[in-house]
PQR file of N, CA, C, O and H, with PARSE charges and radii, in Angstrom:
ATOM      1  N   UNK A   1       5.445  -0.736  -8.169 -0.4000 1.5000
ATOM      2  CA  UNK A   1       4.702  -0.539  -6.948 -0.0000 2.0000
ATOM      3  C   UNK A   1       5.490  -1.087  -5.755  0.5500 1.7000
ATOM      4  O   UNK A   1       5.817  -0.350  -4.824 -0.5500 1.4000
ATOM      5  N   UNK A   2       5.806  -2.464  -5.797 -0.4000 1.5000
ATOM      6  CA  UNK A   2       6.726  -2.375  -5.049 -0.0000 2.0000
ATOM      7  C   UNK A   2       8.493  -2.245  -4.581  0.5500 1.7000
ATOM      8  O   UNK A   2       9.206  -2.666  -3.670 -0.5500 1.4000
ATOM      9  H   UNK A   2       5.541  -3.062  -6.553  0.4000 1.0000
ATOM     10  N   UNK A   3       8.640  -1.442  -5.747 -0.4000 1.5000
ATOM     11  CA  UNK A   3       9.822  -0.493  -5.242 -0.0000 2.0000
ATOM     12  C   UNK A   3       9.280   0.847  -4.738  0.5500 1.7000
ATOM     13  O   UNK A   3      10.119   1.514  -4.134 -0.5500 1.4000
ATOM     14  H   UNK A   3       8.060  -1.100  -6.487  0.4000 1.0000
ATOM     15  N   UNK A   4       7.899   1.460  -4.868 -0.4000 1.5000
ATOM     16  CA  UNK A   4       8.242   2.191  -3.843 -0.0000 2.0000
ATOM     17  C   UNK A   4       7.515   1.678  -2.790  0.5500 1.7000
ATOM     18  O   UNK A   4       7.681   2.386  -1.797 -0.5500 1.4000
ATOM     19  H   UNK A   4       7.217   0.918  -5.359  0.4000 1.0000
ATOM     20  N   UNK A   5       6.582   0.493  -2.532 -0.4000 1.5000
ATOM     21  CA  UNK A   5       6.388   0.507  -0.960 -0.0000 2.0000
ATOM     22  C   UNK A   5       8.059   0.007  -0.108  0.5500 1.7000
ATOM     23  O   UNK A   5       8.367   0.458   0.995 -0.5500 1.4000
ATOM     24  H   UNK A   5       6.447  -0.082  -3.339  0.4000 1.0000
ATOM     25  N   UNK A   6       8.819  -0.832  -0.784 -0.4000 1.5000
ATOM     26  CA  UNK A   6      10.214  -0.861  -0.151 -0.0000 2.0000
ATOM     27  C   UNK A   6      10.905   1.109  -0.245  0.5500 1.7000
ATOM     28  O   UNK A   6      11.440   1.387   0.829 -0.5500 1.4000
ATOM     29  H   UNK A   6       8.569  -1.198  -1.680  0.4000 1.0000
ATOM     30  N   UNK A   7      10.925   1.794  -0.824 -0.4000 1.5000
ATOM     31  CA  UNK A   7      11.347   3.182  -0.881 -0.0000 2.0000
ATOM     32  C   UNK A   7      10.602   3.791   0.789  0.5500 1.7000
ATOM     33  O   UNK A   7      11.253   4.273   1.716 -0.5500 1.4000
ATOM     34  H   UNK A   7      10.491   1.569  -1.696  0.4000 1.0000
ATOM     35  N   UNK A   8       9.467   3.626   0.757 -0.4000 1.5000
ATOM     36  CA  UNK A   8       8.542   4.287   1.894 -0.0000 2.0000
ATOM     37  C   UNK A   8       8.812   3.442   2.755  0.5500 1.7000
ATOM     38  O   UNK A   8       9.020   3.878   3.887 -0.5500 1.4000
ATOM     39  H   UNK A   8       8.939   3.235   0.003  0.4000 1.0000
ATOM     40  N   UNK A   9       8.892   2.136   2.553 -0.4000 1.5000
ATOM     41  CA  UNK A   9       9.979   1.586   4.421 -0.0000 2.0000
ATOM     42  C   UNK A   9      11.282   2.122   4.634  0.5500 1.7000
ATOM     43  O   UNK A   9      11.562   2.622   5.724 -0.5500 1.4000
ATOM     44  H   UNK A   9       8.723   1.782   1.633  0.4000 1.0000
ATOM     45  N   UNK A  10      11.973   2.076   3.853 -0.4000 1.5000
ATOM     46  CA  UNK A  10      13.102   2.603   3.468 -0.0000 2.0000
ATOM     47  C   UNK A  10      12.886   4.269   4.594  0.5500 1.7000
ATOM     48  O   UNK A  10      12.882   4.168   5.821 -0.5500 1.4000
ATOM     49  H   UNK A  10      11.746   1.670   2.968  0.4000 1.0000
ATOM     50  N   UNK A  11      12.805   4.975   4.233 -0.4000 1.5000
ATOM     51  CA  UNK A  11      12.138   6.142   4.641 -0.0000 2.0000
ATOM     52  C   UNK A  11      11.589   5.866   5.993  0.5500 1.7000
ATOM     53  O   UNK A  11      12.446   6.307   6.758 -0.5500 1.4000
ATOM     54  H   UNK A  11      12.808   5.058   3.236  0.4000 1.0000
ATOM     55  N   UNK A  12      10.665   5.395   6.658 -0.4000 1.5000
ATOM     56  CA  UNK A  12       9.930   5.389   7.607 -0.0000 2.0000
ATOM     57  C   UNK A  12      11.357   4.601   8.452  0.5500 1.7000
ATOM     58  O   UNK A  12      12.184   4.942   9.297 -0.5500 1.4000
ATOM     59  H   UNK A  12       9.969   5.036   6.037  0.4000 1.0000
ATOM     60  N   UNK A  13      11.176   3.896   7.987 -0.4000 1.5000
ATOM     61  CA  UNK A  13      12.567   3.284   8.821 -0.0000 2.0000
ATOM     62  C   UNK A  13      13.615   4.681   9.552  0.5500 1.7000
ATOM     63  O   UNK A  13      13.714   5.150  10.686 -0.5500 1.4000
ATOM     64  H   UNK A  13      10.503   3.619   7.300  0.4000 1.0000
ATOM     65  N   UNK A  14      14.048   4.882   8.669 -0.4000 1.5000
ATOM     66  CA  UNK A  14      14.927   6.291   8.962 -0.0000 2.0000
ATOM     67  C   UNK A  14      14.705   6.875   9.606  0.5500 1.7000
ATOM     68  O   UNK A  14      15.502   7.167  10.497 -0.5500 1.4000
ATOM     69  H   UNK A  14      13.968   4.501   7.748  0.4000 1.0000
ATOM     70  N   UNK A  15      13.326   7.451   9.517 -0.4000 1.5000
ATOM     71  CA  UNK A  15      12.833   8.515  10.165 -0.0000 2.0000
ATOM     72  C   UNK A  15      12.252   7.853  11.246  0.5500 1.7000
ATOM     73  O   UNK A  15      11.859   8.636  12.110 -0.5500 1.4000
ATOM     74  H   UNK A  15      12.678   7.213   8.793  0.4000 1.0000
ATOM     75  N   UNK A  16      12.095   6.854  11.450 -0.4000 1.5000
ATOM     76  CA  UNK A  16      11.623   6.078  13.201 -0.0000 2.0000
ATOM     77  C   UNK A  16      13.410   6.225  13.707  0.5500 1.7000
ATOM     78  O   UNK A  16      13.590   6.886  14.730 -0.5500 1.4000
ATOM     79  H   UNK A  16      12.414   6.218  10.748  0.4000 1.0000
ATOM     80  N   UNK A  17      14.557   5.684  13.076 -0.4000 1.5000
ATOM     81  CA  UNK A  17      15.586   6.108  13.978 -0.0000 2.0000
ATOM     82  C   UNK A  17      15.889   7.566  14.223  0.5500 1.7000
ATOM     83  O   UNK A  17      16.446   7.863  15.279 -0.5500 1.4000
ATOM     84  H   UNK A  17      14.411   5.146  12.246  0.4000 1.0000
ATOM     85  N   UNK A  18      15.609   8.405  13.441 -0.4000 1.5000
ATOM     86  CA  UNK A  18      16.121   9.894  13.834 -0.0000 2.0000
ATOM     87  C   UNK A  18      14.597  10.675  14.669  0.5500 1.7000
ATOM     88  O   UNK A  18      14.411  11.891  14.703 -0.5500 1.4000
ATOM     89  H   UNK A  18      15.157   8.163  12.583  0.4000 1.0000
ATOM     90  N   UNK A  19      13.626   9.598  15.296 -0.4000 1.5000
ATOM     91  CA  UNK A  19      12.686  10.065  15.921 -0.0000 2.0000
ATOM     92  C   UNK A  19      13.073   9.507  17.233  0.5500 1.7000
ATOM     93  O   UNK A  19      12.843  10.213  18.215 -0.5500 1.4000
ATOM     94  H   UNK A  19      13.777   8.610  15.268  0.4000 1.0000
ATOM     95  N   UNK A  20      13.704   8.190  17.431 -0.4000 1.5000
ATOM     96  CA  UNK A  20      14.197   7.953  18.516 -0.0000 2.0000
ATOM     97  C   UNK A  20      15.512   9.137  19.291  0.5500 1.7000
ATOM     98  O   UNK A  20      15.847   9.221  20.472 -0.5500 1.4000
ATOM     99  H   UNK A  20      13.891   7.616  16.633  0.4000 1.0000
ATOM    100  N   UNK A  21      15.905   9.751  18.343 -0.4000 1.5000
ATOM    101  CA  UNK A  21      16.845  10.629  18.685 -0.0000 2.0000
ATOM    102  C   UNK A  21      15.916  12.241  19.156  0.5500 1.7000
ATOM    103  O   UNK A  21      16.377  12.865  20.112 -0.5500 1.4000
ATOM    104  H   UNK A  21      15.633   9.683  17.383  0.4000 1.0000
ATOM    105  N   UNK A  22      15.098  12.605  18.689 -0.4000 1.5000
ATOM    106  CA  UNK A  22      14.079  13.529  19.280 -0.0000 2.0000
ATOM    107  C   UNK A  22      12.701  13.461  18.686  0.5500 1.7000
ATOM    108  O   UNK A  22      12.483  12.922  17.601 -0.5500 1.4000
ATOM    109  H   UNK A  22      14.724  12.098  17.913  0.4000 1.0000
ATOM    110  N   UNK A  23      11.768  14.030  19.440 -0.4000 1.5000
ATOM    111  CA  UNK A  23      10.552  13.821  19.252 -0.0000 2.0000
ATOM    112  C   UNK A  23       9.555  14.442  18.292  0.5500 1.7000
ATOM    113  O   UNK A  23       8.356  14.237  18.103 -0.5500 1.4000
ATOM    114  H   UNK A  23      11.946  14.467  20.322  0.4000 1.0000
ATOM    115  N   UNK A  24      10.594  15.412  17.652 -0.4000 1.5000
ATOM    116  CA  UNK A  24      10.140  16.543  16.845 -0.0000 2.0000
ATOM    117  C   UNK A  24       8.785  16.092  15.745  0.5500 1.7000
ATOM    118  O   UNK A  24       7.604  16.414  15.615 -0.5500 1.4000
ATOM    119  H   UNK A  24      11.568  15.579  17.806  0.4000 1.0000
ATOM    120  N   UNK A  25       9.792  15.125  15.055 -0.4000 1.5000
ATOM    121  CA  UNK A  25       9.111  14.288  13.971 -0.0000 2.0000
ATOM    122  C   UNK A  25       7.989  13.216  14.079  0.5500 1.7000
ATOM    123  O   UNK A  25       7.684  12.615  13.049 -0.5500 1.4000
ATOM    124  H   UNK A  25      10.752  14.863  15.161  0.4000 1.0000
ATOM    125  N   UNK A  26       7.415  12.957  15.127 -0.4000 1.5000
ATOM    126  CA  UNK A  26       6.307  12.046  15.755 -0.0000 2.0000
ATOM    127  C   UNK A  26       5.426  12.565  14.634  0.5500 1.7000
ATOM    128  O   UNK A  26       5.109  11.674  13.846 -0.5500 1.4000
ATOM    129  H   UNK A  26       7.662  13.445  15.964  0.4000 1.0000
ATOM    130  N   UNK A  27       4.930  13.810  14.345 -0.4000 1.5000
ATOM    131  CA  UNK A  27       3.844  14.004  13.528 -0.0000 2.0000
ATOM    132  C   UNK A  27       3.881  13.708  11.907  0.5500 1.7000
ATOM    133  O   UNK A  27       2.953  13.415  11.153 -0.5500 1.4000
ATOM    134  H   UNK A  27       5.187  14.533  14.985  0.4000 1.0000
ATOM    135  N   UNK A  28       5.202  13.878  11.658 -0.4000 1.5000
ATOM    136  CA  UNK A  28       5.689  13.408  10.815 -0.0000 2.0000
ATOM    137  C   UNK A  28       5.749  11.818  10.277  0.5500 1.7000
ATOM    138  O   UNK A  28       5.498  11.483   9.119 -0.5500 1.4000
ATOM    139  H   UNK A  28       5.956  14.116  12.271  0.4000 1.0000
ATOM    140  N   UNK A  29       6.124  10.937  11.331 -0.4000 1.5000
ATOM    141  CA  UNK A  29       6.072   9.761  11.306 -0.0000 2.0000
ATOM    142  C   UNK A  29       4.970   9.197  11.231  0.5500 1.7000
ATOM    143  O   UNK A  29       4.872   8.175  10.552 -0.5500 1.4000
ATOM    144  H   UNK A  29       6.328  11.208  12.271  0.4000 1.0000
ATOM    145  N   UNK A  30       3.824   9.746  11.937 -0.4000 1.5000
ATOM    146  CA  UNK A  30       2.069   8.918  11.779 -0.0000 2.0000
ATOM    147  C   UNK A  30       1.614   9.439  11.087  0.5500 1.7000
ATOM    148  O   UNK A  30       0.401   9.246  11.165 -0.5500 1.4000
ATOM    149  H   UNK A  30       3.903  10.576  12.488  0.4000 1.0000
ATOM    150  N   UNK A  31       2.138  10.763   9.543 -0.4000 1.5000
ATOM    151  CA  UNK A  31       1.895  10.487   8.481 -0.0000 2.0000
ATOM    152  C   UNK A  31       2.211   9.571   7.655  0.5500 1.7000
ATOM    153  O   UNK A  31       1.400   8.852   7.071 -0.5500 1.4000
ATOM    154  H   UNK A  31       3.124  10.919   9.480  0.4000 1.0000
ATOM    155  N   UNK A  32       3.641   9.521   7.524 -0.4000 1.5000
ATOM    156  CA  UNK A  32       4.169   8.727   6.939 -0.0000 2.0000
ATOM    157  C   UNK A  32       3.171   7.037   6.907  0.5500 1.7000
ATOM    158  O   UNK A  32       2.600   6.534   5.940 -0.5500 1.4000
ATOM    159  H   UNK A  32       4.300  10.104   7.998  0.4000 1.0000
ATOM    160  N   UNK A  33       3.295   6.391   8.665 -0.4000 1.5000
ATOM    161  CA  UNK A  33       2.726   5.491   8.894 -0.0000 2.0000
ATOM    162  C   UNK A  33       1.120   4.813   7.690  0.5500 1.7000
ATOM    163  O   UNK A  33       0.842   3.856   6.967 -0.5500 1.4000
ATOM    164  H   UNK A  33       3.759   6.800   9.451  0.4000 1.0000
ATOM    165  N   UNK A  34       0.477   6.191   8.218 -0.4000 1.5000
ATOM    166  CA  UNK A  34      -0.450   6.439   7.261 -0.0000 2.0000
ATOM    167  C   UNK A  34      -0.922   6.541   6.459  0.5500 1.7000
ATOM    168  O   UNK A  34      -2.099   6.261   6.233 -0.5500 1.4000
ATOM    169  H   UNK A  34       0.702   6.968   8.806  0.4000 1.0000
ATOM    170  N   UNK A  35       0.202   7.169   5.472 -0.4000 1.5000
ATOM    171  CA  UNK A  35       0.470   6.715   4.341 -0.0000 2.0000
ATOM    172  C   UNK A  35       0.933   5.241   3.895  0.5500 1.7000
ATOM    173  O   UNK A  35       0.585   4.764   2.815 -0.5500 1.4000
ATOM    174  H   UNK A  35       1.158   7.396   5.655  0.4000 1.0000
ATOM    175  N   UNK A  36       1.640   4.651   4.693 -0.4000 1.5000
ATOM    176  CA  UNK A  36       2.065   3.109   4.655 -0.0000 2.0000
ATOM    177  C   UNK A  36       0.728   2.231   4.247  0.5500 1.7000
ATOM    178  O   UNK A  36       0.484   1.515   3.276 -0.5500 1.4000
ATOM    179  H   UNK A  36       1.923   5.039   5.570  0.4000 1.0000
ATOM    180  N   UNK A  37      -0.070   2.622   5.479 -0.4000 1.5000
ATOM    181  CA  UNK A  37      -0.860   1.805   5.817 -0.0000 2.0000
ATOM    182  C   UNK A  37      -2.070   1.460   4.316  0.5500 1.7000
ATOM    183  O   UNK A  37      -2.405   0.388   3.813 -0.5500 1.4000
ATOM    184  H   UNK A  37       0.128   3.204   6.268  0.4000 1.0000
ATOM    185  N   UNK A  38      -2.463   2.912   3.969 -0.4000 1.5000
ATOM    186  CA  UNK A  38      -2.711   3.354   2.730 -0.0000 2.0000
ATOM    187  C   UNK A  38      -2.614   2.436   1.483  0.5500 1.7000
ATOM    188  O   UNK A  38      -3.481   1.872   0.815 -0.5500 1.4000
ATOM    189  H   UNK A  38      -2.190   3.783   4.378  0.4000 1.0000
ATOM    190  N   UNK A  39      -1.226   2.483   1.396 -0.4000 1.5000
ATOM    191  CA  UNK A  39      -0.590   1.537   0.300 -0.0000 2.0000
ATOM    192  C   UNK A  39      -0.246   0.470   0.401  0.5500 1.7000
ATOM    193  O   UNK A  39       0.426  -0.080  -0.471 -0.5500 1.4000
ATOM    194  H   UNK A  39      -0.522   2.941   1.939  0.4000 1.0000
ATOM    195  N   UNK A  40      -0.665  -0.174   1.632 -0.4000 1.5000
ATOM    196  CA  UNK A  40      -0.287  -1.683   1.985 -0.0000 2.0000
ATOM    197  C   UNK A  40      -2.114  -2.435   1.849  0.5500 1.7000
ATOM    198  O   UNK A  40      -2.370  -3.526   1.340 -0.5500 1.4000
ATOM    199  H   UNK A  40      -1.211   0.273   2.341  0.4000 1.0000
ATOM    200  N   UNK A  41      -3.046  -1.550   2.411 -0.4000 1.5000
ATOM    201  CA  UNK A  41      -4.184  -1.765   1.973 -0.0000 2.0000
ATOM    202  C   UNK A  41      -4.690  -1.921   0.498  0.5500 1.7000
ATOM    203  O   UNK A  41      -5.377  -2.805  -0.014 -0.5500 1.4000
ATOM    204  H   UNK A  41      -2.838  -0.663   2.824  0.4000 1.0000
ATOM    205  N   UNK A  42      -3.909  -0.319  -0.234 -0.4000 1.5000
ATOM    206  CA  UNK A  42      -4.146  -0.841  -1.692 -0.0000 2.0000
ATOM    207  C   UNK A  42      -3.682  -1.712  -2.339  0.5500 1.7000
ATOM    208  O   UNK A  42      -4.435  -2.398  -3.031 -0.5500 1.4000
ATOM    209  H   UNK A  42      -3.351   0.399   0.183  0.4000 1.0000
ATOM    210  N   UNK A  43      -2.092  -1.988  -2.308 -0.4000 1.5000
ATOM    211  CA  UNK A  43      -1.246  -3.414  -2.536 -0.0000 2.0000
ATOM    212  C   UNK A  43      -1.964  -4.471  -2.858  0.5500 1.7000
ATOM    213  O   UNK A  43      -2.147  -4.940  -3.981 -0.5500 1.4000
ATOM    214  H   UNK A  43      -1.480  -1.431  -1.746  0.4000 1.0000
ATOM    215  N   UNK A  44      -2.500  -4.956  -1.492 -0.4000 1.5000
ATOM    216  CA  UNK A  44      -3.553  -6.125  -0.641 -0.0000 2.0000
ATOM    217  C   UNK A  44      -4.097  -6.271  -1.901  0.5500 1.7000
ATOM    218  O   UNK A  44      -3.619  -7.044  -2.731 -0.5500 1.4000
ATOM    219  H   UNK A  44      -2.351  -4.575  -0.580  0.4000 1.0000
ATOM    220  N   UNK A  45      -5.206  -5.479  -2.128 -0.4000 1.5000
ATOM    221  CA  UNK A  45      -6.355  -5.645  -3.218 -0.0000 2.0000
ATOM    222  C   UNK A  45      -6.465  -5.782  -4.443  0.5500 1.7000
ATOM    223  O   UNK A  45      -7.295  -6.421  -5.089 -0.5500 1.4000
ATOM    224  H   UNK A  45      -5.594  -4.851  -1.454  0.4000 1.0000
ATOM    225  N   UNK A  46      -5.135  -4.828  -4.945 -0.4000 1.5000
ATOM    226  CA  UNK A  46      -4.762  -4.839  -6.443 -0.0000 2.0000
ATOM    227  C   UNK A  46      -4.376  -6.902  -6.359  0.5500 1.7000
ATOM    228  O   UNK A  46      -4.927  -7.855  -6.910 -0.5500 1.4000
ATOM    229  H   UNK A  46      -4.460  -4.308  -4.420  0.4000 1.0000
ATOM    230  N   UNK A  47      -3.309  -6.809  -5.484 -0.4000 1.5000
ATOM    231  CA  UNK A  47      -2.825  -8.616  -5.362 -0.0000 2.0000
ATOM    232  C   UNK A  47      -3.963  -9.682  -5.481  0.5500 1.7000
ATOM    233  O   UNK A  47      -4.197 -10.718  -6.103 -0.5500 1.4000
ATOM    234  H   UNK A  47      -2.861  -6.035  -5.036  0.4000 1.0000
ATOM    235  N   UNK A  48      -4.571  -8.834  -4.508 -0.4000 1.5000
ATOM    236  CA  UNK A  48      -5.944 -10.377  -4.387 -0.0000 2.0000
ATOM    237  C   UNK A  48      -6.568 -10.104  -6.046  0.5500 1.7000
ATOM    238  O   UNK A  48      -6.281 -11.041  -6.792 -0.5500 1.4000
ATOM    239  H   UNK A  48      -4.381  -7.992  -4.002  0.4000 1.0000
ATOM    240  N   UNK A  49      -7.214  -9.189  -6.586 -0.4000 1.5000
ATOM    241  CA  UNK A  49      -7.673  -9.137  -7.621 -0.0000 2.0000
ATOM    242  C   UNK A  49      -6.736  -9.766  -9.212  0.5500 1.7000
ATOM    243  O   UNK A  49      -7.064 -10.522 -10.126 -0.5500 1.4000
ATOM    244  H   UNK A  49      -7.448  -8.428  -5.980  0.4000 1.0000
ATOM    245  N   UNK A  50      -5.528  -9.013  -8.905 -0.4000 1.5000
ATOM    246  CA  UNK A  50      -4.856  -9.893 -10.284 -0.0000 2.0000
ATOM    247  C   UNK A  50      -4.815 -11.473  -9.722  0.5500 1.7000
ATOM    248  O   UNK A  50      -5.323 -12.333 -10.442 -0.5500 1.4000
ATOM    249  H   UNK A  50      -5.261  -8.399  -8.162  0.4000 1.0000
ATOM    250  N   UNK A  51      -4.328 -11.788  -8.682 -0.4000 1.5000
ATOM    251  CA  UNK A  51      -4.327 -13.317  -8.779 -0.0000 2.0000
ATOM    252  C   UNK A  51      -5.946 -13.921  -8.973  0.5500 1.7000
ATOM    253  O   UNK A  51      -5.929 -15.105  -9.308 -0.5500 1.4000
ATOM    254  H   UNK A  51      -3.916 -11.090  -8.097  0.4000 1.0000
ATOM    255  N   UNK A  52      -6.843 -13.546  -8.879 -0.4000 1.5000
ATOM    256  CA  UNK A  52      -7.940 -14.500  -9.243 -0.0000 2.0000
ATOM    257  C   UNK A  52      -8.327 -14.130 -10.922  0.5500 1.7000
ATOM    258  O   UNK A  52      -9.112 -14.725 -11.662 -0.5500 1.4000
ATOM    259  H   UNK A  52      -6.857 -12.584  -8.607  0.4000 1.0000
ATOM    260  N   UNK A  53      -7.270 -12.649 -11.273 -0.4000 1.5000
ATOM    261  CA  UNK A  53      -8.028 -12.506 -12.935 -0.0000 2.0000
ATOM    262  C   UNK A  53      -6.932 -13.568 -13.321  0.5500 1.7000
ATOM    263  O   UNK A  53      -7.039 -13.958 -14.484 -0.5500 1.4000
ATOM    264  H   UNK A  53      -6.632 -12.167 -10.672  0.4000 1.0000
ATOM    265  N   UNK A  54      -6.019 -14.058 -12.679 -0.4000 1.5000
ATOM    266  CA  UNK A  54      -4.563 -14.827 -13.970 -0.0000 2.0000
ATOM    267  C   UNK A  54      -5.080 -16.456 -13.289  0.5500 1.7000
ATOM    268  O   UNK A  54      -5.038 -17.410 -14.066 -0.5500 1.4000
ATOM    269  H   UNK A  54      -5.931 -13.741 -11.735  0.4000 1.0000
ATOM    270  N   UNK A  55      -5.513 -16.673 -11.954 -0.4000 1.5000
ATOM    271  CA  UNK A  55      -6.177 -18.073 -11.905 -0.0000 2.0000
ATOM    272  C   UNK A  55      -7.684 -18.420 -12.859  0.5500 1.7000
ATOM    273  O   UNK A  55      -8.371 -19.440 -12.795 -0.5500 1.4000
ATOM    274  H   UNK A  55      -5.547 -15.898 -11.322  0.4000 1.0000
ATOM    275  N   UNK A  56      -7.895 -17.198 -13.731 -0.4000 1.5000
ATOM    276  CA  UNK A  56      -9.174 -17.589 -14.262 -0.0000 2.0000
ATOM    277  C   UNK A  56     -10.601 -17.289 -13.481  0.5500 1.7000
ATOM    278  O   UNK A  56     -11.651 -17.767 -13.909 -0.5500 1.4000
ATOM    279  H   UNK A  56      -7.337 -16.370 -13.783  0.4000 1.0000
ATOM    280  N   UNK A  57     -10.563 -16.647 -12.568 -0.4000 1.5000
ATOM    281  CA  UNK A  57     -12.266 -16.084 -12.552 -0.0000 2.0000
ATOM    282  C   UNK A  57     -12.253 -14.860 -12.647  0.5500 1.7000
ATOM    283  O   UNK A  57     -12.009 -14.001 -11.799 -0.5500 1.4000
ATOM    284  H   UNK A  57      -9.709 -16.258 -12.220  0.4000 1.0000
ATOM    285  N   UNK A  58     -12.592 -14.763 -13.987 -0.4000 1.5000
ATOM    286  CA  UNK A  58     -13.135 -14.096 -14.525 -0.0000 2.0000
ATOM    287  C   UNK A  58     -14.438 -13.588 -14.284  0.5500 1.7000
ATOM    288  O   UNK A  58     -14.449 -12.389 -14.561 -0.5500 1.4000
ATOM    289  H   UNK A  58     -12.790 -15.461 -14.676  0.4000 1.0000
ATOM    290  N   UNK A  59     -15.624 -14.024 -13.855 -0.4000 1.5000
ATOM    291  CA  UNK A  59     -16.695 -14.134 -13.200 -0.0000 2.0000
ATOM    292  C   UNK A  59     -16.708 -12.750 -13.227  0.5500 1.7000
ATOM    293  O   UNK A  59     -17.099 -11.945 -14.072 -0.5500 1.4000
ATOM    294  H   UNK A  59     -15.615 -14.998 -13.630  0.4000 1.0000
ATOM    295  N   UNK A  60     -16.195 -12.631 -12.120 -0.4000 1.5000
ATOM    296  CA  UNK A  60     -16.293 -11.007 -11.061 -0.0000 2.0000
ATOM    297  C   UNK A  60     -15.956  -9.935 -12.005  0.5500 1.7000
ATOM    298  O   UNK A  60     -16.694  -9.023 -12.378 -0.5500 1.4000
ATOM    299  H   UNK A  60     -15.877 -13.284 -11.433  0.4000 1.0000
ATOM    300  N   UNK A  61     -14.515 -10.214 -12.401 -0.4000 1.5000
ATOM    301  CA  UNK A  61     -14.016  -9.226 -13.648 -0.0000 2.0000
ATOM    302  C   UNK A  61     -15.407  -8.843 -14.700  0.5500 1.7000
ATOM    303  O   UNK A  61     -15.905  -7.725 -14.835 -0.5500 1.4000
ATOM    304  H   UNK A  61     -13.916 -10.955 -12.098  0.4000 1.0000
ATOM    305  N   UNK A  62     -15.762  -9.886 -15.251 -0.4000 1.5000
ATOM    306  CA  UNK A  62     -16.711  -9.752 -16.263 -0.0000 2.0000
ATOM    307  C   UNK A  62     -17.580  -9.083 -15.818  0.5500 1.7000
ATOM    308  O   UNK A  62     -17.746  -8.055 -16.475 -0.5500 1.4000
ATOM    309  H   UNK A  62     -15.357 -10.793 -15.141  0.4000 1.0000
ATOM    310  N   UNK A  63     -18.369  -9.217 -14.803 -0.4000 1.5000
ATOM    311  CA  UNK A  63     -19.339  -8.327 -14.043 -0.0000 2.0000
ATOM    312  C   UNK A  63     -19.079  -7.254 -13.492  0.5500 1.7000
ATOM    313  O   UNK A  63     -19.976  -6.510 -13.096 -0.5500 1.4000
ATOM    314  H   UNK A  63     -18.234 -10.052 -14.269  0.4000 1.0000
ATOM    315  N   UNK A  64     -17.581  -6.930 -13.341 -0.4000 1.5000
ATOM    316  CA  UNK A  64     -17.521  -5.700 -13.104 -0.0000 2.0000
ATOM    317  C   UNK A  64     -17.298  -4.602 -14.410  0.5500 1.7000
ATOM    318  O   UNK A  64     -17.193  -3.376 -14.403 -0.5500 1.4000
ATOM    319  H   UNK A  64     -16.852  -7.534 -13.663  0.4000 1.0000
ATOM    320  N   UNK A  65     -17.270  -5.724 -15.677 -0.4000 1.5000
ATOM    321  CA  UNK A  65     -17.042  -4.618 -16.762 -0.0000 2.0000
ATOM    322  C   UNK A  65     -18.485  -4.622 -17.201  0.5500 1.7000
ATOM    323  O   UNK A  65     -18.694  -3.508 -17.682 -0.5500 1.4000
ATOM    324  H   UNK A  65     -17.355  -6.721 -15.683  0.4000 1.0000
ATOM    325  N   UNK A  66     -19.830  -5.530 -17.272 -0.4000 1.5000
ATOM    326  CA  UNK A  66     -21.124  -5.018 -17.438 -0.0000 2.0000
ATOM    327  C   UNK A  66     -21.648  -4.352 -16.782  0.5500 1.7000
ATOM    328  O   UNK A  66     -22.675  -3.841 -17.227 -0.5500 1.4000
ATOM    329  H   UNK A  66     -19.660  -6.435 -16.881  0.4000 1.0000
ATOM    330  N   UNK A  67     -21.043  -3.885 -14.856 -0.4000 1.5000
ATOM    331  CA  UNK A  67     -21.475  -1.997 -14.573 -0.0000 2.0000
ATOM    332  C   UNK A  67     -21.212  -1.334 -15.230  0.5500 1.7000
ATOM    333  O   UNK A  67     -22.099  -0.510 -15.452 -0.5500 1.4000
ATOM    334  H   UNK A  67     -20.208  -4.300 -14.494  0.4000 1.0000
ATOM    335  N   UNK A  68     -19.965  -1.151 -15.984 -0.4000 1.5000
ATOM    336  CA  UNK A  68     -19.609  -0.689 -16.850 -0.0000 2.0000
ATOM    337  C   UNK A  68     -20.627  -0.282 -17.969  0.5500 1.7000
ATOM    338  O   UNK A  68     -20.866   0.895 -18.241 -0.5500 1.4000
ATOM    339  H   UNK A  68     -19.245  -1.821 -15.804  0.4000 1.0000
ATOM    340  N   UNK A  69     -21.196  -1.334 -18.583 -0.4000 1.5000
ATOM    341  CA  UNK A  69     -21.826  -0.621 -19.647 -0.0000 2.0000
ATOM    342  C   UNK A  69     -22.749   0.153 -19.608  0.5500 1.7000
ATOM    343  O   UNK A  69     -23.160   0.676 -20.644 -0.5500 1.4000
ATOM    344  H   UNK A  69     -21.002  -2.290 -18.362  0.4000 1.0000
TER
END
C-alpha cells in the first residue's frame, strides 16, 4: 500500500511539473489529487485500526465481528 501511495506521488509530482509547463492537464491533476486524497484518507484508517488491533483493543474489533453474526 505504501508503495503505491509513494508511486501516485511519484506521478502527481510529475504531472504538477509538466502542468506548470501548460495548462492542459489541470483536469487531469484534480483527479489525480483526488484520488490522492482518497487513499490518504483510506491509509489514515486502515493505520489507526491495525495499531489499536496489535496494541490490544480488541473491544471494537470484537464488536465489530458480533455485527457480523
Amino acid at each position: 500500500m505504501k508503495k503505491q501511495f509513494n508511486r501516485m506521488k511519484q506521478l502527481a509530482n510529475q504531472t504538477v511539473g509538466r502542468a506548470e509547463k501548460t495548462e492542459v492537464l489541470s483536469d487531469d491533476l484534480l483527479q489525480i489529487e483526488r484520488r490522492l486524497e482518497t487513499v490518504r484518507l483510506i491509509s489514515h484508517n486502515v493505520h489507526k485500526k491495525m495499531i489499536s488491533c496489535l496494541q490490544g483493543h480488541v473491544s471494537t474489533a470484537n464488536s465489530s465481528f458480533k455485527l457480523l453474526d
